[in-house]
VOPAGU-2260 file (C-alpha; in pm, 1 decimal, decimal comma):
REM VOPAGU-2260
SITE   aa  ch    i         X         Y         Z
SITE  UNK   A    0    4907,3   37657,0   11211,1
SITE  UNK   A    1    4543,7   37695,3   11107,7
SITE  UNK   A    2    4618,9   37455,1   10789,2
SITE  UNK   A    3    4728,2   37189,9   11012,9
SITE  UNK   A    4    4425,9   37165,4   11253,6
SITE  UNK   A    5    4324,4   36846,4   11150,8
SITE  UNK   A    6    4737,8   36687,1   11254,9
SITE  UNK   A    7    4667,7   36860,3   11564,7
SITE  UNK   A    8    4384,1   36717,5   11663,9
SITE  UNK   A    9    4504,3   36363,1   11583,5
SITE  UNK   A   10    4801,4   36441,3   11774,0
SITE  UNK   A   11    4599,3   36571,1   12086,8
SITE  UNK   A   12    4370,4   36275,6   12072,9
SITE  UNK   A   13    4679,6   36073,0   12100,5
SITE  UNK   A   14    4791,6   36268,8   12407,1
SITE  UNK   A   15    4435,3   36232,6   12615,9
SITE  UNK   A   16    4227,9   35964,5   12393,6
SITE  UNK   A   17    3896,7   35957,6   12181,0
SITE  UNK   A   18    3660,3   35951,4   12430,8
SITE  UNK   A   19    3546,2   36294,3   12407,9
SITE  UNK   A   20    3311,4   36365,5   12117,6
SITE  UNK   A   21    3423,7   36539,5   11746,0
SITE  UNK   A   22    3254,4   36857,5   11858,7
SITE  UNK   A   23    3429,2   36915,1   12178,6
SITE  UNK   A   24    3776,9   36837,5   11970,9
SITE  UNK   A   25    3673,5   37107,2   11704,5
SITE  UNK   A   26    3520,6   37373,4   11910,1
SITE  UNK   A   27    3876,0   37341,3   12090,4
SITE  UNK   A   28    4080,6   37330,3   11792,3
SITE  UNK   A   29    3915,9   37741,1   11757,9
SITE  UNK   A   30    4179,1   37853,9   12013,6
SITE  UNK   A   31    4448,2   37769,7   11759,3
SITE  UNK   A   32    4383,0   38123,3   11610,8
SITE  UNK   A   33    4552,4   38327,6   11837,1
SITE  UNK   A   34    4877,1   38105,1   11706,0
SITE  UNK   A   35    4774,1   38086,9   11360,0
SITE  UNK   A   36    5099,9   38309,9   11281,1
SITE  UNK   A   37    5335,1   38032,2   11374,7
SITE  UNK   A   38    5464,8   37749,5   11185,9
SITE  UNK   A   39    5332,9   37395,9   11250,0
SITE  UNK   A   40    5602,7   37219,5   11386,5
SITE  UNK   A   41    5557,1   36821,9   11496,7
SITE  UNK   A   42    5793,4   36761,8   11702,6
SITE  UNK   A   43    5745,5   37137,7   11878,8
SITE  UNK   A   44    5347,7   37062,1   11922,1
SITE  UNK   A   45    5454,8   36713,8   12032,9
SITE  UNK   A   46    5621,3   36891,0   12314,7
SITE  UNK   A   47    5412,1   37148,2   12378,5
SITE  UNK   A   48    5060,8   36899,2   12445,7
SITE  UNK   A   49    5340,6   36666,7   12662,3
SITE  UNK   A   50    5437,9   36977,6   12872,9
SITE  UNK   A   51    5041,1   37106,5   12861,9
SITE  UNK   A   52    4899,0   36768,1   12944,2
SITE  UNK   A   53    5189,7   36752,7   13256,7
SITE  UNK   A   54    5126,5   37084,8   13362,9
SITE  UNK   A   55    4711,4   37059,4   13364,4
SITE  UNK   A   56    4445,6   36870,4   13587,0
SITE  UNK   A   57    4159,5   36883,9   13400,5
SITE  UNK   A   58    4249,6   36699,2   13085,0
SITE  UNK   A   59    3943,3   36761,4   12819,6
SITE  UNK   A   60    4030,0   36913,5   12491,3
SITE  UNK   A   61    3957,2   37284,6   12503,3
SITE  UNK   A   62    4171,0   37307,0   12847,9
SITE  UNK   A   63    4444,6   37111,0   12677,2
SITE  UNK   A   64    4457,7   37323,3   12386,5
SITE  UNK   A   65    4415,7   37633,1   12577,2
SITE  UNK   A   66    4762,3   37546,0   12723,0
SITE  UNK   A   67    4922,6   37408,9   12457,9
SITE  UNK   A   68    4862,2   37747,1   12247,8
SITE  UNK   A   69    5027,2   37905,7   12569,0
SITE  UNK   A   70    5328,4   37654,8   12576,6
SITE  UNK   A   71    5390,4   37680,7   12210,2
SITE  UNK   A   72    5531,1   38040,2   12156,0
SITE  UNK   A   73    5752,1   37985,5   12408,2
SITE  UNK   A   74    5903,4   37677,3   12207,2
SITE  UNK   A   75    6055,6   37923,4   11962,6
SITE  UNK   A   76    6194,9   38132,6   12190,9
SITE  UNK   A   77    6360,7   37798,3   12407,7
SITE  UNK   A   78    6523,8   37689,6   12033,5
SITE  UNK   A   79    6671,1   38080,7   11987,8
SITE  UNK   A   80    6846,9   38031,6   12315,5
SITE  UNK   A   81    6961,1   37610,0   12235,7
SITE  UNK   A   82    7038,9   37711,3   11894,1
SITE  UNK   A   83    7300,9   37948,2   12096,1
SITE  UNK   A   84    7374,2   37701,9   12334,9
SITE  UNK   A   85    7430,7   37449,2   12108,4
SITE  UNK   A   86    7679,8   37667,8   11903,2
SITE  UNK   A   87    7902,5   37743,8   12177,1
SITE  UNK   A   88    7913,1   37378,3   12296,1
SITE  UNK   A   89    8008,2   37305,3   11897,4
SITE  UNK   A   90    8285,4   37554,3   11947,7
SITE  UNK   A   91    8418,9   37397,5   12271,1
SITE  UNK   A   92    8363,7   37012,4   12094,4
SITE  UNK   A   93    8589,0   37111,6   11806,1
SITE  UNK   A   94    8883,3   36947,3   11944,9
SITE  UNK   A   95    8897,6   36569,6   11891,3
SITE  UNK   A   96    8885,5   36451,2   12241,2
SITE  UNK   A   97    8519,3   36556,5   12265,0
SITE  UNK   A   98    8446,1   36303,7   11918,3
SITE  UNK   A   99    8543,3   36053,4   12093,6
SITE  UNK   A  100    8361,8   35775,2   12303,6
SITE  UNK   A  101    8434,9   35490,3   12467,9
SITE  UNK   A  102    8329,6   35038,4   12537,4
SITE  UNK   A  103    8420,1   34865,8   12832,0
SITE  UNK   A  104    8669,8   34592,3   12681,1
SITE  UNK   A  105    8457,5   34297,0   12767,0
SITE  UNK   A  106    8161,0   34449,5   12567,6
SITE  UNK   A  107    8376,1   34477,4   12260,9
SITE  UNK   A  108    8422,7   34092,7   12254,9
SITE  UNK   A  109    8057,5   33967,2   12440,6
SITE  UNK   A  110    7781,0   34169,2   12291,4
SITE  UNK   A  111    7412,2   34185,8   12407,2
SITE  UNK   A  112    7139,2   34050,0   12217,3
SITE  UNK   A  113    7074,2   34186,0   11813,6
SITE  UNK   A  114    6691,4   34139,9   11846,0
SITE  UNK   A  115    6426,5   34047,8   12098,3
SITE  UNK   A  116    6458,0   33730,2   12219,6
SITE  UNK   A  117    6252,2   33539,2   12488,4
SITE  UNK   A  118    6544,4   33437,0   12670,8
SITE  UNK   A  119    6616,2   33527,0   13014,7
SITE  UNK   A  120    6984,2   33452,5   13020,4
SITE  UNK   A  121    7223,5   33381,1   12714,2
SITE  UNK   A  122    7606,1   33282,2   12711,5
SITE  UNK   A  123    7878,6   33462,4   12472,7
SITE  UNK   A  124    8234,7   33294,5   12427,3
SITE  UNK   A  125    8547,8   33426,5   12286,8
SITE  UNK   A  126    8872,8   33241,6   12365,6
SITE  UNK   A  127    8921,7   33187,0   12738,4
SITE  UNK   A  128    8644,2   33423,0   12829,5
SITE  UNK   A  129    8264,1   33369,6   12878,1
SITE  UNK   A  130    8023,4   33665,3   12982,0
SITE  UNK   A  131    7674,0   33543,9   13080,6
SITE  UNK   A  132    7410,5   33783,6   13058,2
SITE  UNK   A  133    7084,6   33766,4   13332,0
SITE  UNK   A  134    6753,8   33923,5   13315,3
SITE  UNK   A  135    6631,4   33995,4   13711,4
SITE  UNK   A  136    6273,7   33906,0   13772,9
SITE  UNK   A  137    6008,6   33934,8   13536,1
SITE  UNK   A  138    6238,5   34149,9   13261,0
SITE  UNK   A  139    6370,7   34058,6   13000,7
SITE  UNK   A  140    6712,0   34131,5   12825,9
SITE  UNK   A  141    6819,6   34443,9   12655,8
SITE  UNK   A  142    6848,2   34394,6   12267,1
SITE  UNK   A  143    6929,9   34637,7   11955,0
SITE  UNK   A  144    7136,8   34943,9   11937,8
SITE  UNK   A  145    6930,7   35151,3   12222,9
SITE  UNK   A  146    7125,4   34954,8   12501,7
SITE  UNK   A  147    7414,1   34992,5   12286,8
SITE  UNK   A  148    7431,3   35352,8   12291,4
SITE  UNK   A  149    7314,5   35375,2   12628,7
SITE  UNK   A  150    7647,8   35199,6   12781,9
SITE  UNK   A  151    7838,6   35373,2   12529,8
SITE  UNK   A  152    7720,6   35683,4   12697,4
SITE  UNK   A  153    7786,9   35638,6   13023,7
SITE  UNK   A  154    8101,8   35500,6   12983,4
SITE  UNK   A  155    8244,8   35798,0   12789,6
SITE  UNK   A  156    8143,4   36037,6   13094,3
SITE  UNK   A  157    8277,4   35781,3   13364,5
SITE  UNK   A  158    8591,6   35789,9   13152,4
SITE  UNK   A  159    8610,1   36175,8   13043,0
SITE  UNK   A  160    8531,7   36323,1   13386,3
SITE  UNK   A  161    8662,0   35992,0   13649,8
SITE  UNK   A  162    8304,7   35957,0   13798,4
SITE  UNK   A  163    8072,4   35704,4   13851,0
SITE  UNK   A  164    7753,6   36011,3   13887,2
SITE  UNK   A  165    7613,8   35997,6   13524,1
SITE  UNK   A  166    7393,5   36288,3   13455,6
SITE  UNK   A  167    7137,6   36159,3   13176,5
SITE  UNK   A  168    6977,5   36511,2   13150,7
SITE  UNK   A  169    6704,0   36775,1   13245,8
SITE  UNK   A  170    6435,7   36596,5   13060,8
SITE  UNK   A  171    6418,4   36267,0   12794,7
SITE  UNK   A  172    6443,8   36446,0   12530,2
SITE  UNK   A  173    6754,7   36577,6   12610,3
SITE  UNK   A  174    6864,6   36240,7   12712,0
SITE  UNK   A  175    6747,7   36110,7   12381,4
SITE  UNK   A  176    6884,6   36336,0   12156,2
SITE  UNK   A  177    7218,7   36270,0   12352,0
SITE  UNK   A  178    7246,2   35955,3   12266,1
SITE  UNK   A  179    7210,0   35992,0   11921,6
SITE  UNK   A  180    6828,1   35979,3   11841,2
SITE  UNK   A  181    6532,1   36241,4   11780,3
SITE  UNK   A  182    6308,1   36264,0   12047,3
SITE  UNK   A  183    5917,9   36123,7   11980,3
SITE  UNK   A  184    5674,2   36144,4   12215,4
SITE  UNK   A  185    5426,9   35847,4   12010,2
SITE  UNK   A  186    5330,1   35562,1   12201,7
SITE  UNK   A  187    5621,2   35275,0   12104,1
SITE  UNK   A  188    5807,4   35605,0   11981,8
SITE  UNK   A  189    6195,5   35670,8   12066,2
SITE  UNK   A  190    6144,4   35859,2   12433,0
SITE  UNK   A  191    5950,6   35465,8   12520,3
SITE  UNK   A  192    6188,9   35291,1   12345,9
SITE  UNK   A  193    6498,5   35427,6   12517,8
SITE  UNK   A  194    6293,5   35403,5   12860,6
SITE  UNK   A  195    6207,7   35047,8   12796,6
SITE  UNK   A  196    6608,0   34945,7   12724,1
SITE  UNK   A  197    6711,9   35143,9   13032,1
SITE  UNK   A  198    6437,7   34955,8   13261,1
SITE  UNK   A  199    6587,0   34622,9   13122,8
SITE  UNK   A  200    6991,0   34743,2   13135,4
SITE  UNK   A  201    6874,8   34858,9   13544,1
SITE  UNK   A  202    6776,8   34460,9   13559,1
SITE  UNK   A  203    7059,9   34311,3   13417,0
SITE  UNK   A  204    7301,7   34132,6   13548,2
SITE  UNK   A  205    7631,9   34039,1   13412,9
SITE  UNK   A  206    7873,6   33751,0   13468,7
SITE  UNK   A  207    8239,8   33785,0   13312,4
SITE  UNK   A  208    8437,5   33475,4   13334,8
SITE  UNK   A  209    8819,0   33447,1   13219,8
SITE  UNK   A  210    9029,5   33146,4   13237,7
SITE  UNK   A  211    9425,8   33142,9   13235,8
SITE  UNK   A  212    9639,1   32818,3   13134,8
SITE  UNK   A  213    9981,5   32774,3   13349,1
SITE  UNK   A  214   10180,8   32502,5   13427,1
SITE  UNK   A  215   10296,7   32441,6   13773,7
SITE  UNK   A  216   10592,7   32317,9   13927,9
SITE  UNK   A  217   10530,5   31945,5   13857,9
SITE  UNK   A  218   10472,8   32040,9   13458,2
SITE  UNK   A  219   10122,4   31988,8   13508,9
SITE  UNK   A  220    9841,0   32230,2   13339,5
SITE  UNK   A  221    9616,5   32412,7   13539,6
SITE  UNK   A  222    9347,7   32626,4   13452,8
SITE  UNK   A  223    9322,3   32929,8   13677,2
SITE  UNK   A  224    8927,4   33043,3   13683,8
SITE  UNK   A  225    8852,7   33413,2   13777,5
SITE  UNK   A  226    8476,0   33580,6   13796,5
SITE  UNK   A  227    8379,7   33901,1   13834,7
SITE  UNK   A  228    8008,6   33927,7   13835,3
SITE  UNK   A  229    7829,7   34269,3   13821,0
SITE  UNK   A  230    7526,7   34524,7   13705,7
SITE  UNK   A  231    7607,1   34828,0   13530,5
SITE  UNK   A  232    7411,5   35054,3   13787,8
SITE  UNK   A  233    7457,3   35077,4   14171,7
SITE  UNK   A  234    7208,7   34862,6   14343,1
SITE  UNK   A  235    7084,0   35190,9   14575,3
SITE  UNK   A  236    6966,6   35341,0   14260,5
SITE  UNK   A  237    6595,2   35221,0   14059,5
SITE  UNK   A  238    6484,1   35286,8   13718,0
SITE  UNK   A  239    6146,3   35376,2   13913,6
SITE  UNK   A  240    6343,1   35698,5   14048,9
SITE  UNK   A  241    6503,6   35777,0   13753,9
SITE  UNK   A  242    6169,5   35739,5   13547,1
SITE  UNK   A  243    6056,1   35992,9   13767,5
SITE  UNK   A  244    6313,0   36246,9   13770,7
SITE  UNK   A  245    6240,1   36285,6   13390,7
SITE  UNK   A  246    5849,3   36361,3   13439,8
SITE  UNK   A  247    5970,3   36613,1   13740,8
SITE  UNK   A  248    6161,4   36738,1   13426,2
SITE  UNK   A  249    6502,7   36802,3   13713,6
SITE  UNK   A  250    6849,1   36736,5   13638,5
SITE  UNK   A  251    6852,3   36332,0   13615,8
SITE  UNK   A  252    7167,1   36148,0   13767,4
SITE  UNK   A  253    7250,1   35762,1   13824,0
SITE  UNK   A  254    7533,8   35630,1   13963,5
SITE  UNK   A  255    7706,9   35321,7   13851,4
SITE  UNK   A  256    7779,9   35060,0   14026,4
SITE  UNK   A  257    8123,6   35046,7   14214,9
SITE  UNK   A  258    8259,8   34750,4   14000,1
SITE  UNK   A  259    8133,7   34826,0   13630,4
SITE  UNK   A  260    8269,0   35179,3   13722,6
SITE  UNK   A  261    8606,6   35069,1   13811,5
SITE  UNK   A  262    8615,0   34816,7   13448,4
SITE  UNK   A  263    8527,2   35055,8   13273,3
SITE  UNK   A  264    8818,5   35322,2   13413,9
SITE  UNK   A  265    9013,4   35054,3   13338,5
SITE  UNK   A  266    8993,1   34918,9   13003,8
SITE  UNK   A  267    8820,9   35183,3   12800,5
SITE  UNK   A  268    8825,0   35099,9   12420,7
SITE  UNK   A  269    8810,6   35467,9   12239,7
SITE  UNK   A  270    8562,1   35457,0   11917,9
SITE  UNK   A  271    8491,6   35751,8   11705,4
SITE  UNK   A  272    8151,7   35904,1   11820,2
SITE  UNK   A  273    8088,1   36015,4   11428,0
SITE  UNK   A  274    8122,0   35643,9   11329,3
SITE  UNK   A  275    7906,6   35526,4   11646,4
SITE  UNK   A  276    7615,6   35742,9   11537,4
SITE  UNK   A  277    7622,5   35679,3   11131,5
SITE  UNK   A  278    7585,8   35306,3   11269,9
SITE  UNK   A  279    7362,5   35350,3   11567,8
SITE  UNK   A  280    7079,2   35175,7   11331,2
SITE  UNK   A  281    7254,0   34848,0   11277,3
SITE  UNK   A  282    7402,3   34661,3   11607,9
SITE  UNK   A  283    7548,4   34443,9   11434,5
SITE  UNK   A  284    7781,7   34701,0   11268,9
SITE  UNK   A  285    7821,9   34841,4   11594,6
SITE  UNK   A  286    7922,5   34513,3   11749,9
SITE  UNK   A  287    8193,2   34475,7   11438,5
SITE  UNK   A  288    8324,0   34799,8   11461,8
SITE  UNK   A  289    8362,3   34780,4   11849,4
SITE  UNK   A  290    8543,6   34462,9   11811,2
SITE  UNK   A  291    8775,4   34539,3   11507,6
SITE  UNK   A  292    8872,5   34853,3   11707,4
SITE  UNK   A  293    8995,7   34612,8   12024,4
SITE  UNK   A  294    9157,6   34352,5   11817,0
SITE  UNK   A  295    9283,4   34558,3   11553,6
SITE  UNK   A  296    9707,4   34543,8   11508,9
SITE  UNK   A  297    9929,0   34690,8   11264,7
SITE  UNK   A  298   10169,2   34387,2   11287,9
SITE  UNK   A  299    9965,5   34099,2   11229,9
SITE  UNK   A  300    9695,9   33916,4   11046,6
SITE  UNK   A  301    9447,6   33822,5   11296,2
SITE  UNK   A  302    9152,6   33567,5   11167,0
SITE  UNK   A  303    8833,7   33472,3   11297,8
SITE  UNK   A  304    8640,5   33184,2   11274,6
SITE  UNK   A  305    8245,0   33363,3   11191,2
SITE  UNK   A  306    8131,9   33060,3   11398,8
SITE  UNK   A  307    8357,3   33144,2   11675,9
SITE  UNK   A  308    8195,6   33524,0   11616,9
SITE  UNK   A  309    7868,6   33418,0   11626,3
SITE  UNK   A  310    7976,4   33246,4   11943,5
SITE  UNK   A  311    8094,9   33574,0   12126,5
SITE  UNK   A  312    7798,7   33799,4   11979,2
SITE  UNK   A  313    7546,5   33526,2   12061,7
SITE  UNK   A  314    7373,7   33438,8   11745,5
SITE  UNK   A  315    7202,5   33132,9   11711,1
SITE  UNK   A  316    7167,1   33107,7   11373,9
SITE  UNK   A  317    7280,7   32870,1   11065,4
SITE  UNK   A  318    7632,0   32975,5   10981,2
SITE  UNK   A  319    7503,9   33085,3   10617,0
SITE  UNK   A  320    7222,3   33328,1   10717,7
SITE  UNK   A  321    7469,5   33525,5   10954,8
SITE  UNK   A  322    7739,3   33530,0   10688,3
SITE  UNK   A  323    7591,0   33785,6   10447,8
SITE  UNK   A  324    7496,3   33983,2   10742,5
SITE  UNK   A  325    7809,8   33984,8   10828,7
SITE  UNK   A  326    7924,9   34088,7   10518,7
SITE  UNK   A  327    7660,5   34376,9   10473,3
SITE  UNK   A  328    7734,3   34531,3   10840,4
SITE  UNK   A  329    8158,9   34525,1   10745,1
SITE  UNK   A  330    8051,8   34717,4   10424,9
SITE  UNK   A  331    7860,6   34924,2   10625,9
SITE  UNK   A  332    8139,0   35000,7   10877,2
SITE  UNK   A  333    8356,5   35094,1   10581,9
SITE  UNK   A  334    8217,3   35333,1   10457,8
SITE  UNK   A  335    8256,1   35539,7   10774,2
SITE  UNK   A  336    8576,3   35373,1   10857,9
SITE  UNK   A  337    8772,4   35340,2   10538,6
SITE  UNK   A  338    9097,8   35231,6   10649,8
SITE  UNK   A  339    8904,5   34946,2   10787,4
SITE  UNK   A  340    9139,1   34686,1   10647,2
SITE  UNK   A  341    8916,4   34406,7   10684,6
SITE  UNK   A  342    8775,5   34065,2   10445,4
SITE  UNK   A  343    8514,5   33782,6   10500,4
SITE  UNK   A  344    8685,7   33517,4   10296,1
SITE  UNK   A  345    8499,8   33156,8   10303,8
SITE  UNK   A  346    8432,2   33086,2   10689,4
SITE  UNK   A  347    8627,5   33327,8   10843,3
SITE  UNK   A  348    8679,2   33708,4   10947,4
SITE  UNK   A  349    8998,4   33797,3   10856,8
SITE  UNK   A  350    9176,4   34108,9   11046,8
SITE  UNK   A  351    9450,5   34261,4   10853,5
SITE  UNK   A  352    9731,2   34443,0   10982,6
SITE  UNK   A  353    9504,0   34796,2   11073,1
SITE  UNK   A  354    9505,1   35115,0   11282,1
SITE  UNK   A  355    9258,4   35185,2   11516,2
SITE  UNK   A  356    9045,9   35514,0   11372,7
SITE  UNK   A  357    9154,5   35663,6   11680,2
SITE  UNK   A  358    9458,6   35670,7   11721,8
């Protein structure tokens, strides 16, 4: 521990700032002896100054590290008993059912945004369907594969269990490392990140139009026109509360909201949770493999115009920029998905005759 004093201190500085002056930091740093036994561990001390900084009033260096050398032991004594934990869960999750998660149906063909983008509201099309997307008030939209995970989440537990009460965890970092991710406690680290795409999913609002063609009994075409507009969460709940919860370090809970909950019992879309986590870096991958899954037959050929894709993921881009990424995301899905029996051949995505991974 000793040999690491000077990562500590950087760390701790990070945790209550640099106002105090180098002595005060190093005449702290002395109390680090009666732990000098133990291994340095970032992510442990990481936890250990979050839970010491939570759990203290007077935040100066030496009280800080005081409890930090307190909270730290009992760090390796908490990952004894989750190593065990975690075993016996492994045991239970051996059987196939508990490998598997799950996309609302309308997600796998209208994606959220790939990157950050200024917009407050943006339109996806696929044939006779249009999903517009809302940021409430002064947020903006969700973007990348945080969200992405996030609503893959809950919708496997609405699905597994039939119930609309999510529980997200006793703390973020268990809520993190649920989804996929390894906990970081750094400013603009993954425990932020995954707070900041909740706070914008919370204020998002989504708009799922569908369109049917019919003829009536004249011979003339109408166009039936049905909406169903909703938010994922139920409007009672805040990301405020739930913020909250996690500092109280309690069980956290939200509830969905009454019509996302019944979609999603509806028209589930299972995906492999193996193939959802090698992938969880690229969202466009994600958005490939979510949508290849849904369309995918063993009967037919089924082709895409990548226009018409770009269309229902919302990319505005020129068609040749998004075609090698494209391209680069299918090879990625295929190497975790190897019966993936699908080509990018001049303009077009072309599905052939496939079976879902999960079958």
């Amino acid at each position: 521990m000793l040999s690491h004093k000077e990562e500590y201190l950087k760390t701790l500085k990070t945790y209550i700032g640099s106002q105090f002056n180098d002595g005060s930091y190093h005449g702290a740093a002395l109390a680090l002896l009666s732990i000098k036994h133990l291994k340095y561990d970032q992510i442990k001390v990481n936890e250990a100054l979050h839970r010491a900084v939570e759990q203290t009033t007077n935040i100066d260096p030496k009280t800080i590290t005081n409890k930090f050398v307190a909270i730290y032991p009992l760090l390796e004594i908490e990952d004894d008993y989750e190593a065990q934990i975690e075993s016996a869960l492994k045991e239970l999750e051996a059987g196939s059912e508990n490998k598997i998660w799950y996309q609302y149906s309308t997600f796998c063909a209208h994606t959220l945004p790939l990157s950050k983008t200024d917009e407050k509201e943006i339109s996806t099309e696929y044939p006779n369907n249009k999903l517009t997307i809302s940021a409430i008030g002064n947020q903006s939209l969700p973007y990348g594969g945080i969200p992405r995970l996030i609503i893959l989440y809950i919708n496997t537990i609405a699905v597994k269990y039939g119930t609309d009460k999510i529980k997200l965890g006793k703390n973020l970092k268990e809520f993190v490392e649920a989804l996929g991710y390894r906990a970081s406690y750094i400013e603009g680290g993954t425990n932020e990140q995954v707070l900041n795409q909740l706070d914008r999913l919370f204020k998002t609002e989504f708009s799922h139009e569908t369109s049917k063609k019919t003829f009536n009994e004249s011979g003339q075409l109408e166009i039936n026109t049905k909406q169903v507009t909703f938010k994922i969460f139920d409007e009672k709940e805040s990301f405020e509360t739930l913020k909250g919860g996690f500092t109280e370090k309690t069980e956290v809970f939200v509830r969905l909201s009454n019509t996302y909950y019944k979609e999603i019992k509806a028209h589930p879309v299972p995906l492999s949770l193996e193939t959802i986590k090698k992938l969880k870096k690229s969202p466009l991958a994600l958005d490939l493999y979510a949508f290849i899954s849904y369309r995918a037959n063993t009967r037919k050929i089924i082709p895409i115009k990548l226009e018409d894709l770009m269309k229902q993921f919302g990319i505005k881009e020129e068609l040749w920029r998004f075609r090698p990424k494209a391209e680069k995301a299918l090879d990625s899905l295929k190497k975790f998905w190897p019966e993936c029996n699908v080509v990018i051949k001049k303009q077009a995505m072309i599905i052939l005759p496939t079976k879902t991974q999960i079958v």
